[in-house]
C-alpha positions in Angstrom: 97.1 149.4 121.6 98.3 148.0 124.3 101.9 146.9 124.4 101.1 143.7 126.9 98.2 142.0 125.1 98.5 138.6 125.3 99.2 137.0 122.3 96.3 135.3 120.8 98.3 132.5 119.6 101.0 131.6 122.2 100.3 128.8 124.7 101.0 130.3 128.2 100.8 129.1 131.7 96.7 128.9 131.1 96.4 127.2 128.0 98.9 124.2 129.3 96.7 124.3 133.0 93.8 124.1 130.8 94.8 121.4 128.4 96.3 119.7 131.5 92.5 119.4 133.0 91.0 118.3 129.7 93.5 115.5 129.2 93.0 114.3 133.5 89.1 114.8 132.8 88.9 112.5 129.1 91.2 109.9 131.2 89.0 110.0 133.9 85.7 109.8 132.1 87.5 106.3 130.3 88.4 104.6 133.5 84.8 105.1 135.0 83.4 104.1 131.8 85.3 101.1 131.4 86.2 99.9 134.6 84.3 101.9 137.4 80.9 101.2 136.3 81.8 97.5 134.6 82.7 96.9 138.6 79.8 98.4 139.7 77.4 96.7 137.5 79.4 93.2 138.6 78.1 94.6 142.4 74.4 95.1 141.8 74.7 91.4 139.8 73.5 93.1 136.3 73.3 90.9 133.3 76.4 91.3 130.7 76.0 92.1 126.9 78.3 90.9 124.3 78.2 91.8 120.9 79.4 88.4 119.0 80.2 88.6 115.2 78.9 86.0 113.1 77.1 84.9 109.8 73.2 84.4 109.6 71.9 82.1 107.3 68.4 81.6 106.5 66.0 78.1 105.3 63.7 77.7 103.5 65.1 79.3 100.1 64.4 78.2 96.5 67.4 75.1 95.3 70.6 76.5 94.8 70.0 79.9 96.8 71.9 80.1 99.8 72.3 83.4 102.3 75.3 83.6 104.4 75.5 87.1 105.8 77.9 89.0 108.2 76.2 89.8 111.5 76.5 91.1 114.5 74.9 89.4 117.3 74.2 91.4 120.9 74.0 88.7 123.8 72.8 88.8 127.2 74.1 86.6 129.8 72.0 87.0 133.2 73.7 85.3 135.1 77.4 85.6 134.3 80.3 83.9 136.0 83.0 86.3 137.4 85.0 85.1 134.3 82.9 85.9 131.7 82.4 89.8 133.3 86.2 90.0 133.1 86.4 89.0 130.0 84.0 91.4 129.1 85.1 94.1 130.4 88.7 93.0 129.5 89.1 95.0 126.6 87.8 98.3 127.9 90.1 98.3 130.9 92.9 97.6 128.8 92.0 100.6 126.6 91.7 102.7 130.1 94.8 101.8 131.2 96.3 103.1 128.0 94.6 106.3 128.3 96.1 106.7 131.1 99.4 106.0 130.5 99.9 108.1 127.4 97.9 111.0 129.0 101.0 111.0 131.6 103.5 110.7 129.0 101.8 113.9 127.2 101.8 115.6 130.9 105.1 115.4 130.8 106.2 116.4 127.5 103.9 119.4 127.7 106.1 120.3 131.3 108.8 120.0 129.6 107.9 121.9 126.1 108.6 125.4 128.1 111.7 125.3 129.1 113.4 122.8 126.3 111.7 120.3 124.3 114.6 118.5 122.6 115.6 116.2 125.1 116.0 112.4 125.0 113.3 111.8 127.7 110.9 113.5 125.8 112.4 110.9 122.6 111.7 108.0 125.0 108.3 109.4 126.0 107.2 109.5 122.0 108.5 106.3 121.6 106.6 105.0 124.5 103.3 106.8 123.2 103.7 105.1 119.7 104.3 101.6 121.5 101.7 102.3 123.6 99.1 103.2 120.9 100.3 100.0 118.5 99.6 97.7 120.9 97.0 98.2 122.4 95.4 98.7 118.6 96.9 95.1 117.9 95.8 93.7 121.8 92.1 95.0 122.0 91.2 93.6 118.8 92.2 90.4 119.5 90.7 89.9 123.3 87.2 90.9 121.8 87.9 88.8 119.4 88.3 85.8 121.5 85.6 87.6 123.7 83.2 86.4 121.0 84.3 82.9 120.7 84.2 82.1 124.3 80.8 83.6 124.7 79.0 82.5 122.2 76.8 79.5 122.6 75.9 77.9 119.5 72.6 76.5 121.1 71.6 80.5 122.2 71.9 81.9 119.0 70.1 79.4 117.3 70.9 77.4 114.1 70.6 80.4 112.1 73.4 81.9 113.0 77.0 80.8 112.7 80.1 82.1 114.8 82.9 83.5 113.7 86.1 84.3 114.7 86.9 87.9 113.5 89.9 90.3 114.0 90.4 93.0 112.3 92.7 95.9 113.1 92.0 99.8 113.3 94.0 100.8 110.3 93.6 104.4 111.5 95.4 104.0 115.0 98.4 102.4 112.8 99.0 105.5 111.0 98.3 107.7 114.4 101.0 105.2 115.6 103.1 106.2 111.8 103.0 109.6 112.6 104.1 109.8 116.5 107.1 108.2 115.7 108.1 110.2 112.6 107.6 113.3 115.5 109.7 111.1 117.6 112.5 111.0 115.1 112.0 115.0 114.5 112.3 115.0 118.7 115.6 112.7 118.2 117.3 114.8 115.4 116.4 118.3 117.2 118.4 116.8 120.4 121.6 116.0 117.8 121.3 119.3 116.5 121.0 120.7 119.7 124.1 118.5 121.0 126.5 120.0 118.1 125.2 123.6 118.8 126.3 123.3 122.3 130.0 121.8 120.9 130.4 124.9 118.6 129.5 127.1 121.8 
């Protein structure tokens, strides 16, 4: 057997290069998604579609039966104002923009992870992913939110169907946002640790 096989389990040189072009590729894919083509489609003057939350009811039921159902609503506007494709495409840029912030934050952690990990800039750049995350799980919500109110027209969707305004928050991204900082604090108390090592040296 040869005594320089690469270890199948280290990360080397050509896993980080590798993991480096996956994370610049996803963030690139978000951007054009969200806020090249939105642009582009603005350009060629291409109707908008807004999904608006609301509650259908329907007539013509027996006395005493009523029907008030959650919905949700897809709208086309063909002819928007530049307003209304911003605030469309509001909530997807601001997603973007976070994808690309915390995929430079991870760059540079995963620089730094070879040579020493504990450090407080790499603290600061958990921190800043966690903050990152949280608010734009809190933010996006609430722009499509009011994305729904300003868009809807009562007299489009007919009087069957009622508008609402509804928020809710991706529990999910909460806990994602839970569990970078408890690595965070890991990251804080490997740097003490480190700090007293270095005092005892």
């Amino acid at each position: 057997m040869s005594a320089d096989r690469r270890d199948p389990l280290s990360f080397d040189s050509t896993d980080r290069k590798g993991l480096k072009g996956l994370l610049w590729a996803g963030a690139l894919v978000v951007v054009g998604l969200d806020i090249v083509a939105p642009v582009l489609a603005g350009l060629a003057g291409e109707p908008i579609h807004a999904e608006i939350s609301g509650r259908v009811t329907m007539a013509g039921l027996a006395p005493g039966v009523t029907v008030d159902n959650p919905a949700s609503v897809l709208v086309a506007i063909a002819d928007p104002t530049v307003a209304q494709r911003v605030l469309v495409s509001l909530p997807g840029a601001l997603v973007a923009v976070a994808v690309v912030i915390v995929v430079r934050l991870l760059l540079g952690l995963l620089g730094d992870l070879r040579d020493e990990p504990f450090t407080p800039r790499n603290v600061r750049r958990l921190r800043s992913i966690a903050v990152v995350v949280g608010s734009t799980a809190l933010v996006v919500p609430l722009v499509e939110a009011i994305c729904d109110v300003t868009l809807a027209d009562p007299e489009a969707l007919g009087e069957g169907v009622r508008r609402v305004f509804e928020l809710s928050v991706p529990l999910a991204f909460l806990a994602l946002v839970l569990v970078i900082a408890a690595i965070a604090e890991a990251f804080r108390h490997g740097v003490a640790l480190r700090a007293d090592t270095d005092g005892l040296v």
